[in-house]
C-alpha positions as CSV (number, residue, x, y, z in Angstrom):
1,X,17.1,-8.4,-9.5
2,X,13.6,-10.2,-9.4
3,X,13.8,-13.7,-10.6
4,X,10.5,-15.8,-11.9
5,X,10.6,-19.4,-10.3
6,X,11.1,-21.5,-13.5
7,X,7.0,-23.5,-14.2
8,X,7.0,-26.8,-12.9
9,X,7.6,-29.6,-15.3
10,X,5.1,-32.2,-16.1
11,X,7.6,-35.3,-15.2
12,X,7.7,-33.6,-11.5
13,X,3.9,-34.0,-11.2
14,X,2.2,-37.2,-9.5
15,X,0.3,-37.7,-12.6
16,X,3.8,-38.4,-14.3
17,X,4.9,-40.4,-11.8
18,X,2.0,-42.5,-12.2
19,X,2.2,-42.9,-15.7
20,X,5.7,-43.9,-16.2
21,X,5.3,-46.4,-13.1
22,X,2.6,-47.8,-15.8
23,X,4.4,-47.6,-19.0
24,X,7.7,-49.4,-17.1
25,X,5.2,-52.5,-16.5
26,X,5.6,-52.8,-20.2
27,X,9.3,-52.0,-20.5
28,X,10.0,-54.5,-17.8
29,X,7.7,-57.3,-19.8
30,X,9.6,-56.7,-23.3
31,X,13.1,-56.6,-21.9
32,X,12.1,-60.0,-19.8
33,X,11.0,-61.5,-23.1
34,X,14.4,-60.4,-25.0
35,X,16.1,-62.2,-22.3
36,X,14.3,-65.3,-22.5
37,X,14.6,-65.8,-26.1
38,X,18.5,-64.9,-26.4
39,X,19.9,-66.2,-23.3
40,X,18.4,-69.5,-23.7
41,X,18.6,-70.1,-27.4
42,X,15.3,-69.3,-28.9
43,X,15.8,-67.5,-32.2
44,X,14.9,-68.4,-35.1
45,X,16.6,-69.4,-38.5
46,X,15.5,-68.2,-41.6
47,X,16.5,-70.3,-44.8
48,X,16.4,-67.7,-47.6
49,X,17.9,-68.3,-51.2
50,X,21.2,-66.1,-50.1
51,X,21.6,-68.8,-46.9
52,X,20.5,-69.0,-43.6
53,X,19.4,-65.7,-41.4
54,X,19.1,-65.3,-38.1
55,X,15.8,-63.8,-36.9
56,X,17.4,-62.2,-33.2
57,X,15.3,-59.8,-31.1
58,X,16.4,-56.3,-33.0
59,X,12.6,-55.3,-33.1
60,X,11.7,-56.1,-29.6
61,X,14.7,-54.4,-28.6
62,X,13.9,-51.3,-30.8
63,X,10.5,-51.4,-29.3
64,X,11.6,-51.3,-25.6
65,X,13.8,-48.2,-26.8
66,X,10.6,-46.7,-28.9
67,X,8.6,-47.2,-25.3
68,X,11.5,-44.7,-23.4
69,X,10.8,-42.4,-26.5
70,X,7.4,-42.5,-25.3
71,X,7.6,-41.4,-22.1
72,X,10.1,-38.6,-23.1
73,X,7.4,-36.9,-25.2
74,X,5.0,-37.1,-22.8
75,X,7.3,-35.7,-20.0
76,X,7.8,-32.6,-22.0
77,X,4.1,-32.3,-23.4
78,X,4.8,-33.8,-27.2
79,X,1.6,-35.8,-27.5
80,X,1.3,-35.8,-30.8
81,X,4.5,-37.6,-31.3
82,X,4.5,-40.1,-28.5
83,X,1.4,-41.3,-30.3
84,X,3.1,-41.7,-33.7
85,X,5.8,-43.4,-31.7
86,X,3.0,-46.0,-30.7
87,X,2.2,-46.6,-34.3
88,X,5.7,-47.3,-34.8
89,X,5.7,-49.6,-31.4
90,X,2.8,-51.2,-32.9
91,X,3.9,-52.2,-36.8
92,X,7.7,-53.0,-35.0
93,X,5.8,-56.0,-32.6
94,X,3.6,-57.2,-35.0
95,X,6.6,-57.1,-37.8
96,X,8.5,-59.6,-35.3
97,X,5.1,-62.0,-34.9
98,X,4.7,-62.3,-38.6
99,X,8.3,-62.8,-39.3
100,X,7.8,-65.8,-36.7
101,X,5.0,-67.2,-38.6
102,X,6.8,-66.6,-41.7
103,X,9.8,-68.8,-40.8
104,X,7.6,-71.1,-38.8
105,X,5.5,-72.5,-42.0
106,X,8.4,-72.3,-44.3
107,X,8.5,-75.4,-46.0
108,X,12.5,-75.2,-46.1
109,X,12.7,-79.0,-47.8
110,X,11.5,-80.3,-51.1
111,X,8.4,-82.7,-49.6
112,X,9.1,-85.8,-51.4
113,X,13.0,-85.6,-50.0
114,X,11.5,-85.8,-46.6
115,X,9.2,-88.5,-47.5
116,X,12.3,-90.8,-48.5
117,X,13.8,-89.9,-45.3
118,X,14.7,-93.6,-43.6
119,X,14.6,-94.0,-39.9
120,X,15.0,-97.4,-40.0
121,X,18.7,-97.1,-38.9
122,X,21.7,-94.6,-38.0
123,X,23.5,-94.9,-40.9
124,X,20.2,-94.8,-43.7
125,X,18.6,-91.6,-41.7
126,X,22.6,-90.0,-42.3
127,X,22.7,-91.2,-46.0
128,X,19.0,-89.7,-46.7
129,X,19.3,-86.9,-44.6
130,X,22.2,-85.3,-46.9
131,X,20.3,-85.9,-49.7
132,X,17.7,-83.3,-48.8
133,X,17.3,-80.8,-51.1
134,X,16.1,-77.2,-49.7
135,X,12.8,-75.9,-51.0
136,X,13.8,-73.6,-54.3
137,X,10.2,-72.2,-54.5
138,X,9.4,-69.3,-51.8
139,X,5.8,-67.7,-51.0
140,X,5.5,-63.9,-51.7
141,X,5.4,-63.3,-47.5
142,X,8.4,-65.4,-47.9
143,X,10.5,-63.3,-50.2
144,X,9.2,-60.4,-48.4
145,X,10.9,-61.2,-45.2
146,X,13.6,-62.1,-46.8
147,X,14.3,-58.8,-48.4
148,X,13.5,-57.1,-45.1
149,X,16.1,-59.2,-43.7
150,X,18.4,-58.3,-45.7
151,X,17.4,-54.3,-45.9
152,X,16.3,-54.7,-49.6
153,X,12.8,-54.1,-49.2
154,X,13.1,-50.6,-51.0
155,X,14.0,-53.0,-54.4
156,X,10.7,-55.1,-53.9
157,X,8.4,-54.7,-56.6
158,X,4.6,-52.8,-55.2
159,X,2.8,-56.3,-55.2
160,X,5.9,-57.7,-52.3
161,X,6.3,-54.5,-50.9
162,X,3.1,-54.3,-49.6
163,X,3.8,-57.2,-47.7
164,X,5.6,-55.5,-44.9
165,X,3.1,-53.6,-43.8
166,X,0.7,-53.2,-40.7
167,X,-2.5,-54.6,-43.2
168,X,-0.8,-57.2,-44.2
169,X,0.7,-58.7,-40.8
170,X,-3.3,-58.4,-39.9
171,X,-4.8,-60.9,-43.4
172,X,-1.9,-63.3,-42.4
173,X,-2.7,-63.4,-38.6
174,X,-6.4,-63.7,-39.4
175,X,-6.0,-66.7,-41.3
176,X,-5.3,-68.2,-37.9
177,X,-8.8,-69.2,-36.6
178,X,-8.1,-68.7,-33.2
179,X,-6.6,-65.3,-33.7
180,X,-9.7,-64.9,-35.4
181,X,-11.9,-65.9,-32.6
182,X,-9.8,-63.8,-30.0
183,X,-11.1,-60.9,-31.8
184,X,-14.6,-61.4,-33.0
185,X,-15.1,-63.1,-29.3
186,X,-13.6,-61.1,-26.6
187,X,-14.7,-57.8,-28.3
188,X,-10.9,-56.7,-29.4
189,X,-11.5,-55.9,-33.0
190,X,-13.1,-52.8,-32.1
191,X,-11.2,-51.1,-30.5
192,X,-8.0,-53.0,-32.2
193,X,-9.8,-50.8,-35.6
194,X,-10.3,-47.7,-33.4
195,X,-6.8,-47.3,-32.2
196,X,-5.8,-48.0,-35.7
197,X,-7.8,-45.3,-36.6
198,X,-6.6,-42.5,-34.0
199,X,-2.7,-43.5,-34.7
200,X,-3.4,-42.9,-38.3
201,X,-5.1,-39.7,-37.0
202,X,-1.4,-38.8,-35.3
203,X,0.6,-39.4,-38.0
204,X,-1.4,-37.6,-40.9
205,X,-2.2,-34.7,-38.3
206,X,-6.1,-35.0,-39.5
207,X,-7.0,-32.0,-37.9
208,X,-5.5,-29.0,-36.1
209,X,-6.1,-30.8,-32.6
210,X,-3.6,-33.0,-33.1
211,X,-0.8,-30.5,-33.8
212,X,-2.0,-28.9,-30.4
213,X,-1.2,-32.1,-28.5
214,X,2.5,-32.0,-29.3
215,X,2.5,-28.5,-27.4
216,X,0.5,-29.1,-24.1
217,X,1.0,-27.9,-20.9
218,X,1.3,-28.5,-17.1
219,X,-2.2,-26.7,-16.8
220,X,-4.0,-28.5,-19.4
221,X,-7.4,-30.0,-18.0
222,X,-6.3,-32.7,-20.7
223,X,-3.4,-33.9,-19.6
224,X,-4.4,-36.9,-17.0
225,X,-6.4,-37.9,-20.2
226,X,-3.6,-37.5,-22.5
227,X,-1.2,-39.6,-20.6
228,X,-4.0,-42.0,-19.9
229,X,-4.7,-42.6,-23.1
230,X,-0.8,-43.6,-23.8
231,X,-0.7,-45.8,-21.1
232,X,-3.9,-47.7,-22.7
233,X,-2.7,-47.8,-26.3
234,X,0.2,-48.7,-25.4
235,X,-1.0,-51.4,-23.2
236,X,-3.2,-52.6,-25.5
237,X,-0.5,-53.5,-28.4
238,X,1.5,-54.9,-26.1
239,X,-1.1,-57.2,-24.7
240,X,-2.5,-58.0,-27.9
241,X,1.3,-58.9,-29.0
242,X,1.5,-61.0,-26.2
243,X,-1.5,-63.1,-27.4
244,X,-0.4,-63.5,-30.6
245,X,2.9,-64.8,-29.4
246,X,1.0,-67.6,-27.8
247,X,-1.3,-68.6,-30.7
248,X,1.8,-68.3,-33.1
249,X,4.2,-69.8,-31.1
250,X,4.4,-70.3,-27.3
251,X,7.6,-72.0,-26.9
252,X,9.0,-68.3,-26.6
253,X,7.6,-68.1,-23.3
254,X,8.8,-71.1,-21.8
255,X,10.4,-70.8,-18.5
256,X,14.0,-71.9,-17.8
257,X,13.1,-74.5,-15.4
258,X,13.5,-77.5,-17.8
259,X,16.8,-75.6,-19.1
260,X,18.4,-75.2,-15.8
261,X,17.1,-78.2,-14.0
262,X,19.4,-80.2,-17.1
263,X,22.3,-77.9,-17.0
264,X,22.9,-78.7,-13.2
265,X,22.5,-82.6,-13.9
266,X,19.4,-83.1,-12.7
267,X,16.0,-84.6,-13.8
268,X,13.4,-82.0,-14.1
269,X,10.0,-82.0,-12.7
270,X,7.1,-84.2,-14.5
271,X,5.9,-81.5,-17.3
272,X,8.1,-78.9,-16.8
273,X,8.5,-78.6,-20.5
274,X,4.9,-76.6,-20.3
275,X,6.1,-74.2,-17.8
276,X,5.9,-70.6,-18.9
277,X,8.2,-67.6,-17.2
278,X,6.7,-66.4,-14.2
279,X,7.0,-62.4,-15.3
280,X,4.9,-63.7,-18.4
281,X,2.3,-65.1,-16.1
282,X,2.3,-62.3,-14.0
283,X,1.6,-59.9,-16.8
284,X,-1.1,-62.0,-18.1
285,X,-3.4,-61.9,-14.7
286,X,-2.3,-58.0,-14.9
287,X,-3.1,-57.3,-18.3
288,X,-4.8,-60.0,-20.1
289,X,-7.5,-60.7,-17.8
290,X,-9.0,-57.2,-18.0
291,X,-9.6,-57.5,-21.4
292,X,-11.8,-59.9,-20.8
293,X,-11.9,-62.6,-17.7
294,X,-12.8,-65.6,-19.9
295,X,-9.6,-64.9,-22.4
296,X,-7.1,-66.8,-20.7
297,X,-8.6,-70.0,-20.7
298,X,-9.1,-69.7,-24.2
299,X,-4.9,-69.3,-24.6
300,X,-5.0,-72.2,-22.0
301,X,-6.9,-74.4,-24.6
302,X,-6.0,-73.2,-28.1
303,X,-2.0,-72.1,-27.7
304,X,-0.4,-74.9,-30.6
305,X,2.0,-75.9,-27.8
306,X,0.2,-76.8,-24.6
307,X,1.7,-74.3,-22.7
308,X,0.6,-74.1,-19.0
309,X,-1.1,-70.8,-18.4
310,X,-2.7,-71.3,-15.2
């Protein structure tokens, strides 16, 4: 009986190979910063009106799982959805920076408690420092998060809702000057709108070209530009995630140095504190610098923490 070889898949094919190579650069980046913030203590706390909640790293590690969703699709042709998957890569990173700067501005003490606060002695600091009272009055971003938190968003009014949403992490980033001059300077808001624009494209299927993507083949003359253009996107959010980690808050790249230098008993090198993890630095000079050569001086001079990105 006559048997038809089986067609060739497109995750057998060098341009595959090529691609996932790429896309594991930013798997490798994400699960190195999960690491660094749970292994060595650097969550965040989250003093709500129902008590304190732990921010952990649940969205970076549902993006690193999103990113292996990815490059499924693409190995079996499903364009359309590996690019609604980015949308959902994107909103999932940026959900995790603005729940940072959420938590990072919370006032969480009433201010004139804190101005009474004596540090004259031991014992008056311990007297005035149970006296605090926390803060009863929270910001709408504030209740928000909160809600999200604790997976009550669905019982938000519209007006609090809205908060948790891709347009809204971007009006509270932007109130950040330097975020602000990191896109108006080093010609990202363009294409930062563009992409927007296409991934909304994805998910709304404007137009029968998109369905076609989720069915392409081996043959297709657009399929080096199809994975391409993953690669990019994805790329892009990642970088730009990176960078807004460092203007929102850098300690979260630190390097263990000053950590394990103390944990083994020893005194740890002069400014060691500004040290950031070497994978981090690596994936700066990879991915950063294209974007545009002069950007990494700017983190250099305007991260909040001094961080030493060299």
């Amino acid at each position: 009986m006559f048997e038809m070889n089986p067609d060739p898949k497109i995750d057998e094919t060098e341009l595959y190979i090529t691609f996932s190579k790429k896309l594991e650069n930013d798997v490798y980046f994400l699960d190195g910063l999960n690491n660094l913030v749970v292994c060595y203590g650097r969550i965040k706390i989250f003093h709500s009106k129902s008590g304190p909640i732990i921010l952990n790293t649940e969205l970076i590690d549902s993006a690193v799982r999103t990113l292996n969703s990815i490059k499924l699709c693409c190995s079996i042709g499903s364009f359309s959805d590996a690019n609604t998957l980015i949308r959902k890569y994107r909103d999932d990173l940026l959900l995790y920076v603005y729940s940072l700067d959420v938590i990072n501005n919370r006032k969480n003490f009433i201010e004139g408690d804190l101005l009474n606060l004596n540090t004259a002695n031991v014992d008056e600091f311990g007297n005035t420092f149970m006296d605090l009272r926390l803060n009863p009055k929270y910001t709408d971003d504030e209740m928000a998060l909160e809600a999200w938190l604790n997976n009550k968003v669905n019982d938000l009014p519209g007006k609090l809702k809205f908060r948790i949403s891709f347009e809204n992490y971007m009006d509270r980033f932007k109130q950040n000057p330097n975020i602000t001059g990191i896109l108006s300077n080093y010609g990202l808001a363009n294409y930062w709108e563009e992409l927007r624009n296409k991934l909304n494209d994805y998910v709304h299927n404007n137009g029968l070209n998109y369905a076609c993507h989720n069915n392409t083949r081996l043959l297709d003359k657009n399929l080096k530009t199809l994975l391409d253009n993953v690669n990019t996107r994805v790329s892009y959010i990642t970088t730009f995630f990176l960078i807004l980690i460092i203007m929102t808050d850098a300690t979260l790249i630190s390097s263990t140095d000053m950590i394990d230098h103390l944990d083994m008993g020893i005194t740890p090198p002069e400014g060691a504190q500004y040290w950031i993890a070497s994978f981090i630095q690596e994936y700066i000079d990879e991915k950063v610098i294209p974007l545009h050569p002069e950007l990494k001086a700017y983190l250099k001079d305007k991260n909040a923490y001094g961080m030493d990105i060299n």
